[in-house]
C-alpha positions as CSV (number, residue, x, y, z in Angstrom):
1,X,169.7,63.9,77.4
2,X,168.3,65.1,80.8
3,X,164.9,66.2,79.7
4,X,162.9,64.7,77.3
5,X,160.6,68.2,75.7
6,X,157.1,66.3,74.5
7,X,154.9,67.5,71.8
8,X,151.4,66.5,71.4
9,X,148.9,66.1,67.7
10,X,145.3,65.3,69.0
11,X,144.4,66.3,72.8
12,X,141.3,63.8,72.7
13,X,140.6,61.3,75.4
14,X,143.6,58.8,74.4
15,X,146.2,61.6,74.8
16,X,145.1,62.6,78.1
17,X,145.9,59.2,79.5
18,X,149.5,59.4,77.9
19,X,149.9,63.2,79.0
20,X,148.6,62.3,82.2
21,X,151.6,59.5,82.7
22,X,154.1,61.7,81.2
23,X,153.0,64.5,83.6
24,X,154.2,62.3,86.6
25,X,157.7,61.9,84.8
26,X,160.5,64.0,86.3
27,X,162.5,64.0,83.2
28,X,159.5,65.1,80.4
29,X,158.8,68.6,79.7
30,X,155.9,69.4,77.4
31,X,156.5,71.7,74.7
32,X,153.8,72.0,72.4
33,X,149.9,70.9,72.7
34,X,148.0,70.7,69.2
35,X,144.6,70.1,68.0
36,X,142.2,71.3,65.4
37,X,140.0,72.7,68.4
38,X,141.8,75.7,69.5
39,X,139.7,75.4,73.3
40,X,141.0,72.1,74.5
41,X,144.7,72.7,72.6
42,X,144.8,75.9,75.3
43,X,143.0,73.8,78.0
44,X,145.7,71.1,77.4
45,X,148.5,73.8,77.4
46,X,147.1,75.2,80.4
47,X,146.8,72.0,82.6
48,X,150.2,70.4,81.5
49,X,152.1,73.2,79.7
50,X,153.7,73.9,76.5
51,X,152.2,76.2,73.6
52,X,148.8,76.0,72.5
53,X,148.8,75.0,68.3
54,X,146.2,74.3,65.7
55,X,148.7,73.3,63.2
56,X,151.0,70.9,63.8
57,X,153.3,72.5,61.2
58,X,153.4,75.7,63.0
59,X,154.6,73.5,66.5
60,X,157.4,71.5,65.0
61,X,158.7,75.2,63.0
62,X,158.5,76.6,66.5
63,X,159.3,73.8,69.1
64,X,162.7,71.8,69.2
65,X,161.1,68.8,70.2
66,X,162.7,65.3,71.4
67,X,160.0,63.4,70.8
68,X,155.9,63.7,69.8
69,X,152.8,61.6,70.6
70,X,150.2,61.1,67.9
71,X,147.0,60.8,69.3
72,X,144.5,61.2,66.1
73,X,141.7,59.3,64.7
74,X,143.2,56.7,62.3
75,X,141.7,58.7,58.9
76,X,144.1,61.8,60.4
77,X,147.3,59.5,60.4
78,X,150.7,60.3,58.0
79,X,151.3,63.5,57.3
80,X,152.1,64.4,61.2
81,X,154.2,60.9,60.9
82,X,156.0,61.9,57.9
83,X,157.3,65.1,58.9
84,X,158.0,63.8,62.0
85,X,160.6,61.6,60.6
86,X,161.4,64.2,58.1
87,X,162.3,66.2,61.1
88,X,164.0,63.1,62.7
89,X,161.8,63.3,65.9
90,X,160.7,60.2,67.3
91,X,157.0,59.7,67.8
92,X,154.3,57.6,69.4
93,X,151.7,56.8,67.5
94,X,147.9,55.5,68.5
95,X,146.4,52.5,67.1
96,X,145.3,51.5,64.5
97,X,148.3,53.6,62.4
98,X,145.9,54.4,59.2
99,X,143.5,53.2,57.3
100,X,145.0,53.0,54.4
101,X,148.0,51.0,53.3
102,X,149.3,52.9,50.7
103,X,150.1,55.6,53.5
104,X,151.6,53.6,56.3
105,X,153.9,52.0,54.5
106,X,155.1,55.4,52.8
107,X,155.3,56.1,56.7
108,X,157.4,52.7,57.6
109,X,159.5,53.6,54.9
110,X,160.3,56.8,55.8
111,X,160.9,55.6,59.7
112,X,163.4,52.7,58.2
113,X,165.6,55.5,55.9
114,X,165.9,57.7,58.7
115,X,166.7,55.3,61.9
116,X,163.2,56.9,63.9
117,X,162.6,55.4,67.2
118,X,158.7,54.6,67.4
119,X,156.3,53.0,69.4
120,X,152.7,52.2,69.0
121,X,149.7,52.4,71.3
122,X,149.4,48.0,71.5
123,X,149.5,48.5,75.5
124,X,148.2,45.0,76.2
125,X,152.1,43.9,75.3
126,X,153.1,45.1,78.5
127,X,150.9,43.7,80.7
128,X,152.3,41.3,83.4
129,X,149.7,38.9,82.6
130,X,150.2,38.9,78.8
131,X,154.1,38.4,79.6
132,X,152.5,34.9,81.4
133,X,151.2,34.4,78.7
134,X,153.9,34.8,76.7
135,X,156.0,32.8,78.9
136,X,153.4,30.1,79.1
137,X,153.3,29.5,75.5
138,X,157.1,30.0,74.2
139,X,158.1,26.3,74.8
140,X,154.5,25.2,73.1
141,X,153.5,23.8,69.8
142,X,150.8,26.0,69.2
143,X,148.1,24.4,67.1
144,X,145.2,27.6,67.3
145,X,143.8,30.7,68.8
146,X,140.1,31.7,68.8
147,X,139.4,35.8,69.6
148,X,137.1,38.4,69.6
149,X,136.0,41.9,70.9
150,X,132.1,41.7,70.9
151,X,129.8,44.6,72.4
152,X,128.4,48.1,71.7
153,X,129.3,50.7,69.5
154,X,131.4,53.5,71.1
155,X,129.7,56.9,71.1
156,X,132.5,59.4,68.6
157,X,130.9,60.0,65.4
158,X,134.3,59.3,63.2
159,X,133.8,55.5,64.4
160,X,130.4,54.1,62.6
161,X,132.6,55.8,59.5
162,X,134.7,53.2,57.9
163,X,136.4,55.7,55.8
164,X,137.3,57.1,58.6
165,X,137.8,54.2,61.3
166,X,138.2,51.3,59.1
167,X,135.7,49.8,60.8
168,X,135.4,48.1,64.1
169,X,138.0,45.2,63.2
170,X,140.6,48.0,62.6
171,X,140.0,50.2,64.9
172,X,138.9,48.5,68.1
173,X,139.3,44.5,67.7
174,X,143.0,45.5,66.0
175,X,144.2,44.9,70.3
176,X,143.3,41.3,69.8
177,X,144.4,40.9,66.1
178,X,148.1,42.5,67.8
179,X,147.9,40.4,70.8
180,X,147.2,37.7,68.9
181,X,150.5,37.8,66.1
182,X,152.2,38.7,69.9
183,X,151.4,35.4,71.5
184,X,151.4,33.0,68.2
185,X,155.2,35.2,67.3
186,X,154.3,34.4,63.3
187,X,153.3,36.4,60.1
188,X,149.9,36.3,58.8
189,X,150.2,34.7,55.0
190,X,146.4,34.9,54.6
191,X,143.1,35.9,55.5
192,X,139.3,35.0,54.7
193,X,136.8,37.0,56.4
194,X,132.7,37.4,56.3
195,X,130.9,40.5,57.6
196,X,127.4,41.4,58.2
197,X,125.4,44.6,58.2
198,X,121.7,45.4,58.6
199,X,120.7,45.6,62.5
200,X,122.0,49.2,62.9
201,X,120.1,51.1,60.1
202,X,118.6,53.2,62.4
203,X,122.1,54.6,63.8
204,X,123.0,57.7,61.1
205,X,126.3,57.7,59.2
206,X,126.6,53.9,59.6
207,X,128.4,52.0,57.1
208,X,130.9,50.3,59.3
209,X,130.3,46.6,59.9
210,X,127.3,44.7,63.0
211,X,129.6,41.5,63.0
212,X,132.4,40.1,61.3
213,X,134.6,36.7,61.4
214,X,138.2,36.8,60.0
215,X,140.3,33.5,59.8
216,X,144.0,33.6,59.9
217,X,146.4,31.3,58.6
218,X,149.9,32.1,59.7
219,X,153.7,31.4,58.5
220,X,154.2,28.8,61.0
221,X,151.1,26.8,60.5
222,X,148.5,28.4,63.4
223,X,145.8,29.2,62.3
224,X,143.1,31.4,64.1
225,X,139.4,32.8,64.1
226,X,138.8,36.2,65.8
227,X,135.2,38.0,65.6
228,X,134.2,41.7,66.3
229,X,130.5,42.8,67.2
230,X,129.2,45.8,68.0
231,X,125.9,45.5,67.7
232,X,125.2,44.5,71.2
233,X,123.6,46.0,74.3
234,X,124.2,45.0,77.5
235,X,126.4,42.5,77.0
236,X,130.5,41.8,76.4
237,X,133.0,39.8,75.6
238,X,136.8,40.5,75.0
239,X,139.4,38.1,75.0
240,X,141.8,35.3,73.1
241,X,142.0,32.3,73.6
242,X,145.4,30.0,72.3
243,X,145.2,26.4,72.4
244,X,147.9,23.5,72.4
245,X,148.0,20.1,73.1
246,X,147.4,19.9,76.9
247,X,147.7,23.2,77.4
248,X,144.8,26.4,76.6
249,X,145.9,30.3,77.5
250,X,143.1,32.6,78.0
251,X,143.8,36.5,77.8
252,X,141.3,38.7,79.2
253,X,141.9,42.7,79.2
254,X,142.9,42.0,83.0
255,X,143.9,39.1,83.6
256,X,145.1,35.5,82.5
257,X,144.0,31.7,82.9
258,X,146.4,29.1,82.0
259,X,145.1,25.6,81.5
260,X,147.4,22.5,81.9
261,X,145.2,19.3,81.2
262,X,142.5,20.4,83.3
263,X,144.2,22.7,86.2
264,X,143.9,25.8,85.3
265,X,146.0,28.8,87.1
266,X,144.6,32.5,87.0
267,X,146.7,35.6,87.3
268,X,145.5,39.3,87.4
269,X,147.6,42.0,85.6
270,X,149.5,44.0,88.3
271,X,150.7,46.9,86.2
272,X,149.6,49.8,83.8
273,X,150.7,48.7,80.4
274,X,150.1,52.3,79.2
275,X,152.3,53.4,81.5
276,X,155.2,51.0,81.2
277,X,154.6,51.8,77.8
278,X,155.1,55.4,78.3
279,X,158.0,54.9,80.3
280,X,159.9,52.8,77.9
281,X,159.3,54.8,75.2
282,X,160.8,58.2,76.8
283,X,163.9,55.7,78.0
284,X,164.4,54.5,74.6
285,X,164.4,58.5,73.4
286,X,166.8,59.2,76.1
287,X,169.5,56.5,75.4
288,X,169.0,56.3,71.8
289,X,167.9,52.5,71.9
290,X,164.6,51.2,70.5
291,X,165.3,47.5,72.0
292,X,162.4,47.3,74.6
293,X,159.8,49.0,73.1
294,X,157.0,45.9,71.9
295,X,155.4,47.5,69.4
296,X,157.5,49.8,67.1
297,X,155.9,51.2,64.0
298,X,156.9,48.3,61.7
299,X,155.1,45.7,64.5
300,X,151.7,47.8,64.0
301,X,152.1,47.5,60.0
302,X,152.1,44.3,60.5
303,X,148.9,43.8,62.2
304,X,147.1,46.5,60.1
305,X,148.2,44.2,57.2
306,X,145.9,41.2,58.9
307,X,142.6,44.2,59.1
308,X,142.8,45.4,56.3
309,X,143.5,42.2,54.1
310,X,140.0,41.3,56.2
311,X,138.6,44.4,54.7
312,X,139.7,43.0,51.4
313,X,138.3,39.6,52.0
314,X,134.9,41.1,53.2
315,X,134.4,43.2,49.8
316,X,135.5,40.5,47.7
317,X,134.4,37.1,49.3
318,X,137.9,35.2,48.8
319,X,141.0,34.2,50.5
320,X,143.5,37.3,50.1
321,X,147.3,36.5,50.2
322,X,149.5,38.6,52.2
């Protein structure tokens, strides 16, 4: 395969990034833009090419495509999947894959029974300072990790929905529930979390959580903390911390400090992880060969599992099992 012919489901502000990288690949060609809002799924088509769609149906009946990115808001995940692998076209997906369960896994199942190459939107696996990171931490006893994505609420209406988003812990904090599973390399087997509510009641169509805490025990005896907030203004904080005896990692969205009883070394990332991710995933389509994409499909169930067990948790003030 020569040229790899792109189609695209959701033409918001995510899928411009990934089009935008695909567009400076000599071997893509797009074939088909889609979205609900016939305006930007011609703007799209206009400024990178391929047909205009409002359905994805109509595009894969029309389009022999080699591969598709999924760009939708988590509540639009599955059936765009599903026919996908009905269809035996290889997809990228966004995070977080769903917001409900029940429907990913149909999805896993049906990427499993018919051999689909995927990858999923977790671009913080491919930065050069996570790989420190990684490095850093592969020959260590890992004893904890403490994380959390703390700030404002972003501004699309779908997001203070939980039905819709899952709520900020799914949708947002899920880049330092991944990173975290990434860097510890263990299943979750279970998760107590606590929310709170009650600071944003003058913010319409708000049921989504202010704060939460989730605790994570995992398989190999880790266990870790991470909090989301977005209840904040004017202030941040994004980042995970993993600690081991004589030796604490800290991952920031840019850039890495690496503490060895007391000396720390700091690294900044030097590449675009969405764009390495973008790369590797039109390789893999190319040669057939899933082995370096980071985050396939059955990676992101994985860490959906840990949110939505939180979810769980929240609702029912216990421990849940995974």
């Amino acid at each position: 395969m020569n040229t790899v012919k792109i189609g695209a489901i959701g033409l918001g502000g995510q899928a411009t990034g990934h089009l935008e990288n695909l567009a400076g690949f000599d071997d893509v060609e797009f074939a088909g833009m889609c979205d609900i809002s016939e305006p930007r799924a011609k703007e799209a088509s206009q400024r990178f090419g391929g047909n205009p769609y409002t359905d994805y149906r109509e595009m894969y009946d029309d389009q022999e495509l080699d591969a598709v990115y999924i760009c939708t808001p988590p509540f639009a995940h599955g059936k765009q999947e599903l026919l996908a692998c009905k269809r035996e076209i290889p997809f990228f997906v966004e995070k977080p894959i769903g917001t409900c369960l029940e429907q990913v896994l149909e999805v896993h199942e049906a990427v499993q029974e018919n051999g689909i190459i995927t990858s999923v939107g977790y671009h913080w696996r491919y930065y050069s300072h996570t790989n420190r990171a990684h490095s850093a931490l592969e020959a260590a006893t890992i004893s904890g990790a403490l994380g959390c994505w703390m700030g404002g609420m972003p501004r699309v209406p779908w997001w203070r929905v939980r039905e819709e988003s899952g709520g900020q812990h799914v949708e947002q904090t899920t880049h330092v529930f991944d990173l975290c599973r990434y860097l510890v390399a263990s299943d979750a087997v279970a998760v107590h979390g606590f929310a709170a509510q009650g600071s944003m009641t003058d913010v319409p169509n708000y049921d989504v959580d202010d704060m939460s805490v989730v605790n994570i025990q995992f398989a190999n005896g880790v266990v870790a903390n991470i909090t989301s907030a977005c209840m904040l203004e004017g202030w941040d904080r994004v980042k995970l911390e993993v600690f081991c005896r004589g030796l604490v990692v800290t991952v920031h969205p840019g850039s890495v400090s690496i503490n060895r009883t007391g000396e720390t070394e700091s690294f900044d990332n030097d590449v675009s992880g969405s764009l390495d991710q973008d790369r590797i995933f039109i390789d893999a389509v190319k040669r057939g060969d899933s082995s370096e994409i980071l985050a396939p499909y059955r990676e992101a169930l994985k860490t959906l599992e840990i949110s939505l067990a939180a979810t769980e948790s929240f609702a029912q003030g216990k421990q849940i099992d995974l």
